[in-house]
C-alpha angles and dihedrals in degrees: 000000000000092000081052095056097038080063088051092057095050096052089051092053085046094057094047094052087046102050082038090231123161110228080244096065106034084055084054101045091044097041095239132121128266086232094050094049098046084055087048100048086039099070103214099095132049122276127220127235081224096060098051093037083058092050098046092045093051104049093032101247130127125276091220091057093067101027091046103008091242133119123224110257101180132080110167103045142325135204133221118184128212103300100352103103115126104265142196132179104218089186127009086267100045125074119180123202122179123218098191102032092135098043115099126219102015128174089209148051111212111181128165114228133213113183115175124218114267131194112292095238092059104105113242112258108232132192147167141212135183107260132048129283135219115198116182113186106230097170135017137347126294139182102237110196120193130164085342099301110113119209127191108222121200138195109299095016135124155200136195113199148185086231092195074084108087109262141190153169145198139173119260132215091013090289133134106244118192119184138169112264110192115189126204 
């Protein structure tokens, strides 16, 4: 994990110096703050999917291409099987897995995610992005908090989301949940 987000970091120096942007603007063009994105471009914290999402979106550059490095190469269709998706884990609870890594231009970001349970007692990591969101439990239960208002998913349940509400998630019962995020 930690050799994954220092990569991360890097790729996000090396846009900024490409692109010749000050921290100052690229916090004030992506809506972040300068502190939460000095920890970012640091490496030595997690990163968000929303941040980068931010920053890609802003600046009109693949996702993939900060989260894995790679640009999208397909336009008419790409396939994942079954656990193959490119995958990255941002924090030691949080696995991300992309279903459409290779495919150019997309409207939206699936992913399926794996968050493992934590200790009861660990505060729950929100965030928000610009766009809506669509969860759909595959495995497992998880306590889903948005705007306050905390929600227990099952197993076959879902939710669709403003995501610029904050927005968590955490494992329930001590047990590994995965579920489909789709981004848009």
């Amino acid at each position: 994990m930690d050799e994954q987000i220092k990569q991360i970091a890097e790729r996000l120096r090396g846009l900024r110096d490409v692109l010749e942007l000050s921290v100052d603007t690229l916090v004030e063009e992506c809506e972040l703050t300068k502190e939460e994105y000095l920890h970012a471009e640091s490496g030595q914290y997690d990163i968000s999917v929303s941040m980068l999402q931010k920053i890609a979106r802003r600046y009109n550059i693949a996702l993939e291409a900060l989260m894995f490095g790679e640009e999208p190469k397909m336009s008419t269709y790409f396939i994942t099987r079954s656990g193959k998706g490119t995958s990255i884990e941002r924090r030691k609870a949080y696995k991300y897995q992309s279903l459409a890594a290779g495919f150019m231009n997309r409207h939206a970001d699936p992913f399926i995610v794996t968050v493992e349970p934590k200790n009861d007692d660990e505060p729950m990591q929100q965030n928000s992005h610009n766009g809506q969101e669509f969860n759909l439990v595959l495995k497992g239960s998880m306590l889903f908090c948005i705007g306050g208002k905390e929600l227990i998913l099952n197993e076959g349940d879902s939710i669709y989301f403003d995501s610029k509400i904050p927005h968590g998630m955490k494992a329930l019962n001590q047990q590994t949940v995965k579920f489909l995020a789709v981004i848009m």
